[in-house]
N, C-alpha and C positions, 0 to 999 in steps of 0.2 A: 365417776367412772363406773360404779356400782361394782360388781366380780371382781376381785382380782385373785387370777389361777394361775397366774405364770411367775415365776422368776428370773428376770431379766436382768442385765446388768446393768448398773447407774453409774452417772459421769464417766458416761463416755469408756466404760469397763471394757473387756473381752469377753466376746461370748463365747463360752466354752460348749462345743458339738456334744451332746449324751452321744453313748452307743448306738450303732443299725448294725442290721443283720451284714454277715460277709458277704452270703451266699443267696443273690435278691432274684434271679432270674430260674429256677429251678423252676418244677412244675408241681411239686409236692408242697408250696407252702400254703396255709389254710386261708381261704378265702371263706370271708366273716358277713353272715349275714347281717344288714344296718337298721331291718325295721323296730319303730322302739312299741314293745310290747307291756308296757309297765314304768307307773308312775308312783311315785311315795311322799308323800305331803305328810309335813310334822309344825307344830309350833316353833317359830323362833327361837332356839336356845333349847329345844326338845330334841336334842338329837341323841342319835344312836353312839353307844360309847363304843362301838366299830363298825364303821357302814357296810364292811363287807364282810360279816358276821351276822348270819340269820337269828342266831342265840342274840344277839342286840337290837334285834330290829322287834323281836317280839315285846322287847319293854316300852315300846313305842309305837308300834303298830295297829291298834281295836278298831277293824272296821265298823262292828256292832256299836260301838261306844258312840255316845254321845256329849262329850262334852271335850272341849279347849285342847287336854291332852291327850286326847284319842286322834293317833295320828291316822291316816287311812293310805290303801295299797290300791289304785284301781290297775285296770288291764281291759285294753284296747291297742289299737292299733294305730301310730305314727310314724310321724318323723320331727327330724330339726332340719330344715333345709340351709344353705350357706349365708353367714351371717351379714346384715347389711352393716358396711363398713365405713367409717368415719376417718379422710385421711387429712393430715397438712402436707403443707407446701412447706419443706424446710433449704436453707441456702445450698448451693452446687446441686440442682437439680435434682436433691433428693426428696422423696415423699414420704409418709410415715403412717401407718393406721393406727389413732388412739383410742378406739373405742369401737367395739362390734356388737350389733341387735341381735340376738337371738330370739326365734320363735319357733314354741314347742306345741303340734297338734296333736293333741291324743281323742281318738273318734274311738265313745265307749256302745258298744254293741247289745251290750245287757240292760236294756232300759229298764228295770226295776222301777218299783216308786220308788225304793231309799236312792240310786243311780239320779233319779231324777231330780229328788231332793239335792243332794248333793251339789251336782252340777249349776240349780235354782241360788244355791249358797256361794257357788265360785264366783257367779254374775254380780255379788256384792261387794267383789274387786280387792278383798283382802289379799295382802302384800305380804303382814307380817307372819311370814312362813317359809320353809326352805323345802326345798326338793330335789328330787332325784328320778332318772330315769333308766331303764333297764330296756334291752335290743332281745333280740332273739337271737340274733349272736353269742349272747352268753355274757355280756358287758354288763357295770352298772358305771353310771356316771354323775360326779356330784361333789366327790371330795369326800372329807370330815367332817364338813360343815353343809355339803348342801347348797343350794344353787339360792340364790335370794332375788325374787323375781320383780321386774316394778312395775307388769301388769298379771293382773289374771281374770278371766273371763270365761262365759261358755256360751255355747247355742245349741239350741233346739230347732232345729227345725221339721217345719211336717213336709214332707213334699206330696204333690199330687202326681198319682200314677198306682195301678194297681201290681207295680214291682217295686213301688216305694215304701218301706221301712222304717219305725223308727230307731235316731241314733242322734247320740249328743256328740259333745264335742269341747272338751277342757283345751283351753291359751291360755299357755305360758311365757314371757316373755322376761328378757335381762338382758343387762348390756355388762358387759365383762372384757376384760383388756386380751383374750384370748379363750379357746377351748377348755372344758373344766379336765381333770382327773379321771380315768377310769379305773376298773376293777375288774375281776375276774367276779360274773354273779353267781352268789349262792341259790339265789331264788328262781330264777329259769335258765336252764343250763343247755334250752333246746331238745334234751331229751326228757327230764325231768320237771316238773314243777312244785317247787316248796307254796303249801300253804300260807302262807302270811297275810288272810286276809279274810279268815270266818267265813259266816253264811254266803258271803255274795261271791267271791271266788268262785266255791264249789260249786255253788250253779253255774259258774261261767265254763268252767273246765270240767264239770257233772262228775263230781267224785263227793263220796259223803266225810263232812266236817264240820265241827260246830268250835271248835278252837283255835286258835292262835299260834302255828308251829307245831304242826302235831305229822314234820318229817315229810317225804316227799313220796309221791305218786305218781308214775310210769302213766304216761297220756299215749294212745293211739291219735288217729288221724282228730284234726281239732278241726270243724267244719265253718269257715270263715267266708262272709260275701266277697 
């Protein structure tokens, strides 16, 4: 199955409805921007002791580091489109999905040599890692644990044209018995952005930083292709 986010009921149980809102047709409720602006890769078993806790995310976060448990923050721009779905055929007609693909594109804009690096290293298709991802919305999504992916990949590509650019491009990929967890993020709030990602961040968002958590800086207009 690989993810399992849901809880569901077994032998044939009752599913008991959560709460919804009373009041759904108004015209005051917020409408949530979905693109996902930020990704957080940690080692297996290296997770944050609150994912939605910027104070825990810096014990696991060193883009600058180099080694196993420097976990790293990039930021670009994606999505997760709808997940391809696996159903049975069960008796009276009924169907069931047990299993959904998810595929996550994050196209990174900041082509650095370390970005490039990076990315050069995702192509070696390492698995054993958990991750998470943040929207401009204001989301993070992941859980406690983190999304456990069972591919990862990147691409470079060059294109020809004298309005072409370069940009990479991080795949994620999991199959999970449904949607993971969200959170309210700490780390881009849409108006806000928390550092949690050293040297490379600040170029990306051009504010000066050389640490790890060192509090959040008011962004004017952020110039994107």
């Amino acid at each position: 199955m690989g993810n399992t986010f849901l809880t569901c009921p077994t032998d044939c149980g009752t599913l008991n409805f959560p709460a919804i809102d009373v009041d759904q047709d108004c015209t005051a409720f917020e409408i949530t921007e979905s693109e996902v602006c930020g990704v957080l890769i940690v080692q297996d078993g290296n997770y944050p002791t609150d994912w939605t806790s910027v104070a825990a995310w810096e014990l696991v976060i060193n883009n600058p580091g180099t080694t196993a448990a420097d976990g790293k923050y990039l930021v670009g721009r994606g999505g997760v489109p709808v997940a391809d779905k696996t159903t049975v055929e069960l008796p009276k007609n009924i169907d069931r999905t047990i299993t959904r693909k998810y595929a996550l594109n994050l196209n990174i804009l900041n082509m650095s040599d370390q970005n490039y690096e990076f990315l050069r290293a995702a192509q070696c298709g390492d698995t054993s890692i958990r991750v998470w991802f943040e929207t401009v919305g204001g989301f993070l999504y992941g859980g406690p644990t983190g999304i456990s992916p069972s591919i990862v990949d990147a691409d470079l590509p060059l294109n020809e044209g004298r309005d072409s650019y370069e940009q990479g491009t991080l795949l994620v990929g999991w199959e999970a018995d449904g949607d993971t967890a969200r959170s309210g993020s700490t780390i881009w709030t849409g108006v806000t952005q928390t550092d949690v990602g050293g040297s490379t961040l600040a170029t990306v968002f051009g504010f000066a930083s050389t640490a790890f958590g060192t509090g959040t800086t008011a962004l004017g207009p952020v110039p994107l292709p």
